[in-house]
C-alpha positions as CSV (number, residue, x, y, z in Angstrom):
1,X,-9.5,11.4,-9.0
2,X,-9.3,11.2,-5.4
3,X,-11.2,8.7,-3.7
4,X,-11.9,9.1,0.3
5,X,-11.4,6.1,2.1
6,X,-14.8,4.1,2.9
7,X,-16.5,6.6,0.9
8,X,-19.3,4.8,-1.8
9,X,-16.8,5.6,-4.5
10,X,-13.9,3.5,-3.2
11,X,-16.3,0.2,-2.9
12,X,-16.8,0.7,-6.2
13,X,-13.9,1.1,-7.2
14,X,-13.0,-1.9,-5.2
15,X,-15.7,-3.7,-6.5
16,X,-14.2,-2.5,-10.5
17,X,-11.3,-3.5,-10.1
18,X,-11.8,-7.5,-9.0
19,X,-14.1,-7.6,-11.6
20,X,-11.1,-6.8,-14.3
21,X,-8.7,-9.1,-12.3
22,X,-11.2,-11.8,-12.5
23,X,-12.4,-11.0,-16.3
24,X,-16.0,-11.4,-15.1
25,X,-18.9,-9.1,-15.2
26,X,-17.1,-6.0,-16.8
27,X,-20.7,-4.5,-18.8
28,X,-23.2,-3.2,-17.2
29,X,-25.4,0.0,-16.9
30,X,-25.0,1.8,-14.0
31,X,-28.8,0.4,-13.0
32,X,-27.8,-3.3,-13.2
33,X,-24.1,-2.3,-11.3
34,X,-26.4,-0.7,-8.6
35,X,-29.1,-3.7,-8.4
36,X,-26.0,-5.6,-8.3
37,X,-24.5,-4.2,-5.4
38,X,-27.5,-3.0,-3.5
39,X,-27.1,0.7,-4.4
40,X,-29.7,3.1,-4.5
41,X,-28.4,6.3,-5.6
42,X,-28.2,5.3,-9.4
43,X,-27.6,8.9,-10.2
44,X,-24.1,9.2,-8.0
45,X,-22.8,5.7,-9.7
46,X,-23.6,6.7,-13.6
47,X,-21.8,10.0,-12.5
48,X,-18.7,7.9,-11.2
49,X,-18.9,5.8,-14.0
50,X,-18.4,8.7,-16.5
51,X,-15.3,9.6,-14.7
52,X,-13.5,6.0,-15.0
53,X,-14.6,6.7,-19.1
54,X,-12.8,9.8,-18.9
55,X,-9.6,8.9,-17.5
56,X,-9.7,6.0,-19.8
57,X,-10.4,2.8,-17.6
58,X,-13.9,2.2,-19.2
59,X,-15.7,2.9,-22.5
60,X,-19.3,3.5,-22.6
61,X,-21.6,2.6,-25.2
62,X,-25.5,1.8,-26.4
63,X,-26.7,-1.2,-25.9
64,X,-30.6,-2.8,-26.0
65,X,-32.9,-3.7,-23.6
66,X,-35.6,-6.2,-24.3
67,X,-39.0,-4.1,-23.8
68,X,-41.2,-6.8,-22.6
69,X,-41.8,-6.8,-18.7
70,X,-41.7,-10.2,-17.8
71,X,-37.8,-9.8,-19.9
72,X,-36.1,-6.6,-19.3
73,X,-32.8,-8.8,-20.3
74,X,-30.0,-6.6,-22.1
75,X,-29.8,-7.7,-25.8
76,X,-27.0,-8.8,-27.6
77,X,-24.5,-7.3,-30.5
78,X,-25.0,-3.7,-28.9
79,X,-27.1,-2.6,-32.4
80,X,-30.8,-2.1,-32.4
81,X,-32.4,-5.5,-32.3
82,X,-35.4,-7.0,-34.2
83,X,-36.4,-9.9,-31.9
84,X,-35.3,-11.0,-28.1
85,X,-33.2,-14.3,-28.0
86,X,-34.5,-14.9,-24.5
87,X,-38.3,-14.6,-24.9
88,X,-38.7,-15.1,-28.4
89,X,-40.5,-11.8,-29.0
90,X,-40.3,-10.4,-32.3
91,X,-40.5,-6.7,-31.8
92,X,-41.5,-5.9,-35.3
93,X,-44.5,-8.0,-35.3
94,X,-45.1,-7.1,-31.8
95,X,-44.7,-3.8,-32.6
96,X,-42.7,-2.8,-30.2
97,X,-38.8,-1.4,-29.4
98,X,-36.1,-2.3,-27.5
99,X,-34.9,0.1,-25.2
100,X,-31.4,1.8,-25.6
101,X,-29.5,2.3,-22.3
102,X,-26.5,3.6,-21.8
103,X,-23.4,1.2,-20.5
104,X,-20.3,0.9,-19.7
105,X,-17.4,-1.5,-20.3
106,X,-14.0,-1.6,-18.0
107,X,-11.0,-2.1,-20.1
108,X,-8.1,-1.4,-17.7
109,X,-7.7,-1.7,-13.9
110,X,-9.1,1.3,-11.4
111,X,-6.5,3.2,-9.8
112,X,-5.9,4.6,-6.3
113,X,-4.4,7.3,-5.0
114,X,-1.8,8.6,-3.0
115,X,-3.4,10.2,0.0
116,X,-0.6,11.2,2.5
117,X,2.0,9.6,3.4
118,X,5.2,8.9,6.6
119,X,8.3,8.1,5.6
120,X,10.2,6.4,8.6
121,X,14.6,6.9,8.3
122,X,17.3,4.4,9.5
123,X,19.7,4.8,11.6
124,X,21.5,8.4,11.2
125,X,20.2,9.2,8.4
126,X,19.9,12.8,7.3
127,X,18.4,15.5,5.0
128,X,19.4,15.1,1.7
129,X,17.4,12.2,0.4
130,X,14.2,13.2,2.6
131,X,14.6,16.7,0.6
132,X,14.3,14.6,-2.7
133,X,12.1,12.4,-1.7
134,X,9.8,14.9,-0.9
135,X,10.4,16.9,-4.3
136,X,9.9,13.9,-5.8
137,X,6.4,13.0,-4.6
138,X,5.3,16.8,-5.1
139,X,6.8,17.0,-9.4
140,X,5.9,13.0,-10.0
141,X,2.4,12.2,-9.2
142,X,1.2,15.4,-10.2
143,X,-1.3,15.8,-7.2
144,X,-1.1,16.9,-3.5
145,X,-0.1,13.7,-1.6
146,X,1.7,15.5,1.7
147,X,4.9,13.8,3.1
148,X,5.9,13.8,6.6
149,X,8.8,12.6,7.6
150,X,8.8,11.1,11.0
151,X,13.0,12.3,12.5
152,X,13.9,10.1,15.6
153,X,17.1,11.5,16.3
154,X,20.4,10.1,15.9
155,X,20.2,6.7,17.0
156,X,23.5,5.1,17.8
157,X,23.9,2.5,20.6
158,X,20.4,2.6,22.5
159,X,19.5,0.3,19.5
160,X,21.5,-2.6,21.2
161,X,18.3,-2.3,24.0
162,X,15.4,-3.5,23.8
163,X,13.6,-1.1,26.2
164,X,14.4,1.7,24.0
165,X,13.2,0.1,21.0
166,X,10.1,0.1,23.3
167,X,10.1,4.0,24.3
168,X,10.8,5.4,20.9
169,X,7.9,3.5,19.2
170,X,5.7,4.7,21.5
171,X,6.9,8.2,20.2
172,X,6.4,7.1,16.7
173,X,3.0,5.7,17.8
174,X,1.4,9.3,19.3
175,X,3.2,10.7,16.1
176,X,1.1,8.8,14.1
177,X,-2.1,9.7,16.0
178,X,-1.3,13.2,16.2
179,X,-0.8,13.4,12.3
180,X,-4.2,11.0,11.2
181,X,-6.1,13.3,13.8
182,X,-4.9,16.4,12.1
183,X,-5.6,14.6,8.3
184,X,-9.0,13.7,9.7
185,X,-9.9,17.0,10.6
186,X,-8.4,18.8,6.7
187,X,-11.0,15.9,5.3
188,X,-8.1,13.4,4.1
189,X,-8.3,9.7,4.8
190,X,-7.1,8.2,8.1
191,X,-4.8,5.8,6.3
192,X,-1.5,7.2,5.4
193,X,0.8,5.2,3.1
194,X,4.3,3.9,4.9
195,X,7.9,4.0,3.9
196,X,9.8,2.8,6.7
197,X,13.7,1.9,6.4
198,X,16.0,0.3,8.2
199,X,15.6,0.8,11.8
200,X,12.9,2.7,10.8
201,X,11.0,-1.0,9.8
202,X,11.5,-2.1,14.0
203,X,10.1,0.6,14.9
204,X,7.1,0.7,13.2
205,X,6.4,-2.9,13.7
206,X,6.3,-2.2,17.3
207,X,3.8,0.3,16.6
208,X,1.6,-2.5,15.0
209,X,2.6,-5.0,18.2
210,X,1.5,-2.3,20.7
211,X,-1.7,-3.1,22.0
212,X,-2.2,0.9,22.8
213,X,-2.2,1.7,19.2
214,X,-4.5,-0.8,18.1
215,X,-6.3,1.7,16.8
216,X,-4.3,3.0,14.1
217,X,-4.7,1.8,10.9
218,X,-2.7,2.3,7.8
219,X,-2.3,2.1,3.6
220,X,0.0,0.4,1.5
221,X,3.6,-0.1,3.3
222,X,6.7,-0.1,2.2
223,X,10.0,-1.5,3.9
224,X,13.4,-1.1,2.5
225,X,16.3,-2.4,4.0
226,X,14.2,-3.8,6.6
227,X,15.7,-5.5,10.2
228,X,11.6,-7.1,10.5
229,X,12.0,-10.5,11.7
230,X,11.0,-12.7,8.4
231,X,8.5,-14.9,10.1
232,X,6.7,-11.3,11.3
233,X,3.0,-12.0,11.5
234,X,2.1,-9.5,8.4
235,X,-1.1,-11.7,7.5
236,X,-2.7,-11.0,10.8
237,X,-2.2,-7.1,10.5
238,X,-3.3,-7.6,7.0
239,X,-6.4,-9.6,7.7
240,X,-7.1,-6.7,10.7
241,X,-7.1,-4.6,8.2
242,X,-4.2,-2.9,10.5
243,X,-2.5,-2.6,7.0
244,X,-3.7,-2.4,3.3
245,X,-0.8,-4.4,1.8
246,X,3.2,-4.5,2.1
247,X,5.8,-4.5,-0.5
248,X,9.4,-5.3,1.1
249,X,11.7,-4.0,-0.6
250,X,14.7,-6.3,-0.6
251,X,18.4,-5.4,-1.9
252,X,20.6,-8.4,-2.9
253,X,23.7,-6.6,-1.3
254,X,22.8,-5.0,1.3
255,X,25.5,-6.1,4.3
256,X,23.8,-4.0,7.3
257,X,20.4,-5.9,7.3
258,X,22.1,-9.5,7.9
259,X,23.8,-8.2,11.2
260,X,21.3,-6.9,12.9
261,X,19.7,-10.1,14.3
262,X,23.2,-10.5,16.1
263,X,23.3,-7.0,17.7
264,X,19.4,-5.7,18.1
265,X,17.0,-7.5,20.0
266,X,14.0,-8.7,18.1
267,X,15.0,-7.8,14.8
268,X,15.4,-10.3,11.6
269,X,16.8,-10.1,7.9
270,X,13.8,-9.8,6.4
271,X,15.0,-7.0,4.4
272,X,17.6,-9.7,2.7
273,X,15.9,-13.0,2.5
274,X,11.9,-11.9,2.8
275,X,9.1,-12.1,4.7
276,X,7.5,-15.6,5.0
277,X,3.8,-14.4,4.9
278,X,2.7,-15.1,0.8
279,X,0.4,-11.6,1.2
280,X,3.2,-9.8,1.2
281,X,5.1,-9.0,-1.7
282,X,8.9,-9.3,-2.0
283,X,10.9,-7.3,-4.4
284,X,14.6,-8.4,-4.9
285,X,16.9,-5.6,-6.5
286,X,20.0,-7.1,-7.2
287,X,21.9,-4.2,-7.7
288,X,20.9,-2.0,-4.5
289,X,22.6,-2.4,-1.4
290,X,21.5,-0.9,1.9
291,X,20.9,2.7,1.3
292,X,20.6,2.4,-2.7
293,X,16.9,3.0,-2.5
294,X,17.2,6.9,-1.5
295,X,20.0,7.6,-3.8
296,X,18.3,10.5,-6.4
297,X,19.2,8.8,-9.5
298,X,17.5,5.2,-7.6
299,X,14.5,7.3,-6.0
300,X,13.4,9.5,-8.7
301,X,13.0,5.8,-10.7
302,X,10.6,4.1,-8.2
303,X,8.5,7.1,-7.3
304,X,7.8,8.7,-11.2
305,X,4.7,7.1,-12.5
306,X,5.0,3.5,-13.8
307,X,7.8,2.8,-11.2
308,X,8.0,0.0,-8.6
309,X,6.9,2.6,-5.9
310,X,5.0,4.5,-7.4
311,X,3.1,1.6,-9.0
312,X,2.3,-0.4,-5.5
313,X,1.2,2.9,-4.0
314,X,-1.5,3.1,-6.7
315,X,-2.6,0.0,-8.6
316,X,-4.9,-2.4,-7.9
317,X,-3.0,-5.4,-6.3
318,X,-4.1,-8.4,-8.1
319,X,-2.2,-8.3,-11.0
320,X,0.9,-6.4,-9.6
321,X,3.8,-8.8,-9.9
322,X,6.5,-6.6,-10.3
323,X,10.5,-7.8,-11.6
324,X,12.0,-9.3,-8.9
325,X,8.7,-10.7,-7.5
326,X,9.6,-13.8,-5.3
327,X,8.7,-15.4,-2.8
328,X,10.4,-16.5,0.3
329,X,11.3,-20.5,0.6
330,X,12.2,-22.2,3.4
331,X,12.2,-21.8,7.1
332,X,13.8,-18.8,9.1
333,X,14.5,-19.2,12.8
334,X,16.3,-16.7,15.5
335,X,19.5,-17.6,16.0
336,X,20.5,-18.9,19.7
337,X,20.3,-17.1,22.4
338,X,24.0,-18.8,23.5
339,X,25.6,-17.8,20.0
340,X,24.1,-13.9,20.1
341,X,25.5,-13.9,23.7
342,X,28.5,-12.5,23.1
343,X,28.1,-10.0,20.4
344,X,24.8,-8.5,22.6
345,X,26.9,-8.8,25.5
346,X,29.9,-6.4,23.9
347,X,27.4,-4.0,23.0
348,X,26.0,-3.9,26.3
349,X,29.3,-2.7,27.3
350,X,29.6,-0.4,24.5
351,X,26.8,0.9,25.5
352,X,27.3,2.0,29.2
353,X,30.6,3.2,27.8
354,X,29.9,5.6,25.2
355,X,26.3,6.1,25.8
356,X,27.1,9.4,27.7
357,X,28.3,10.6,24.7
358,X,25.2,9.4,22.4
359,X,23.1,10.9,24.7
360,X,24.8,14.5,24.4
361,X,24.9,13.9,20.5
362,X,21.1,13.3,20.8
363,X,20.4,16.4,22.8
364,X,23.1,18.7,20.6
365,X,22.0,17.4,17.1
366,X,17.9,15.9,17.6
């Protein structure tokens, strides 16, 4: 069941969904649920509720509601009651009946869909796992979720420069807009989901840093292998609502990630120790290293249903604590500007050096 984004149905569902985390409130008639959250169209809500019984997230049942006015309170033991505990009335003396009403009880958590997604590559990375990735998304979930796949170029030593970190996330920024305007006017929700990788994670933090793009807002994120400074102010993006939620995807041997805060400017090994904000969740593989998670036999795992993917993209987050869960301890801090000197300074000079010929790769092979 797909669910629009701000529609009616996704509060409730919303609203569904804390209730199971919390254990509290979970039966109801869709007249209380509506009284309850200042709904008026009764008639749209029961209708929802039938679909959550159908796919098996709720069970509806008969229960009793005390006849007398100044009462109306639903009765106990959902079987057709002789007397009200509340007021005392005695409904066969009285001659009267409770009411039967129909209600509903949740039993499992309300899911949420895929809706479209962008999956941002590293550095030189080509077709084969986008292919599968793709494949996979379209035979696993079983529902049209489209995938684009955002393609940079190849990207050699410009990333030793800050400026055009700068320039190509503004590319990646007016890609974005261009794709949620076009998914706005098909209908689809203005939120697509994230997979960003690699070099692929600095650019789209930029994205979120640029003031000009402050407008874009996105689902449920994903970084793998990610050069994102750990101390990265996620909880403000989150609390903007800039971003849904974030799963970082960490692999215990990736050797790439722990360079890259001596070679490219503002980036971090957050994809190898975590990020510090606790809304984030942290997911340690300790097999993977740093471009395990788009090998086929790792991919098809995480993105079939009940995988680590394919499970943060769609359940409710309260409960989701996945293996590997962990949370990041201590402090992280830049290292100094006089001990990345020399490493920044050599690929400076790699840089005006070869970067003729990274330039003609770029324009030969986009």
């Amino acid at each position: 069941m797909t669910i629009a984004e701000d529609s009616p149905e996704e509060r409730w569902a919303k609203e569904l969904s804390r209730r199971v985390e919390l254990g509290e409130n979970i039966e109801f008639s869709a007249a209380l649920l509506a009284r309850q959250l200042g709904e008026s169209d009764v008639v749209h809500l029961e209708a929802f509720l039938t679909k959550i019984v159908g796919r098996g997230s709720a069970i509806g049942f008969t229960a009793f509601i005390c006849p007398v006015a100044s009462c109306r309170r639903t009765l106990p033991n959902g079987v057709d009651p002789v007397a009200c505990p509340y007021c005392k009335t005695n409904f066969v003396e009285d001659d009267a009946k409770a009411i039967p009403e129909k209600y509903f009880r949740l039993t499992t958590v309300i899911s949420r869909d895929i809706r479209w997604m962008v999956v941002i590559h590293g550095m030189n990375s080509r077709a084969p796992w986008q292919e599968t990735f793709s494949w996979e998304i379209a035979n696993q979930l079983k529902y049209s979720a489209p995938v684009l796949i955002y393609k940079y170029g190849w990207a050699t030593v410009e990333v030793l420069l800050a400026p055009v970190h700068r320039r190509m996330a503004r590319k990646l920024g007016e890609r974005f807009r261009t794709a949620i305007e076009a998914a706005r006017s098909m209908g689809r929700p203005d939120r697509p989901d994230v997979v960003a990788h690699s070099f692929g994670t600095r650019l789209f933090s930029l994205v979120l840093e640029d003031p000009d793009f402050a407008d874009l807002k996105f689902g449920r994120v994903i970084t793998a292998g990610s050069i994102i400074r750990p101390d990265f102010d996620w909880d403000r993006h989150l609390a903007e609502k800039r971003v849904e939620a974030v799963m970082n995807h960490v692999a215990a041997k990736d050797g790439s990630v722990p360079l890259a805060q001596w070679c490219i400017p503002g980036s971090g090994p957050g994809g190898k120790v975590g990020y510090a904000s606790r809304a984030v969740i942290n997911v340690r593989n300790d097999a993977f290293g740093h471009s395990s998670f788009f090998r086929p036999e790792n991919l098809g795992g995480m993105i079939r249903k009940n995988g680590l993917w394919h499970s943060f993209l769609t359940r409710p987050l309260g409960p989701f604590r996945p293996e590997g869960c962990f949370v990041k301890e201590g402090s992280w801090k830049p290292p100094s500007l006089w001990l990345v000197a020399v490493p920044r300074i050599l690929g400076f000079l790699v840089f005006v050096g070869v970067g003729i010929f990274s330039w003609l790769r770029r324009f030969v092979d986009p």
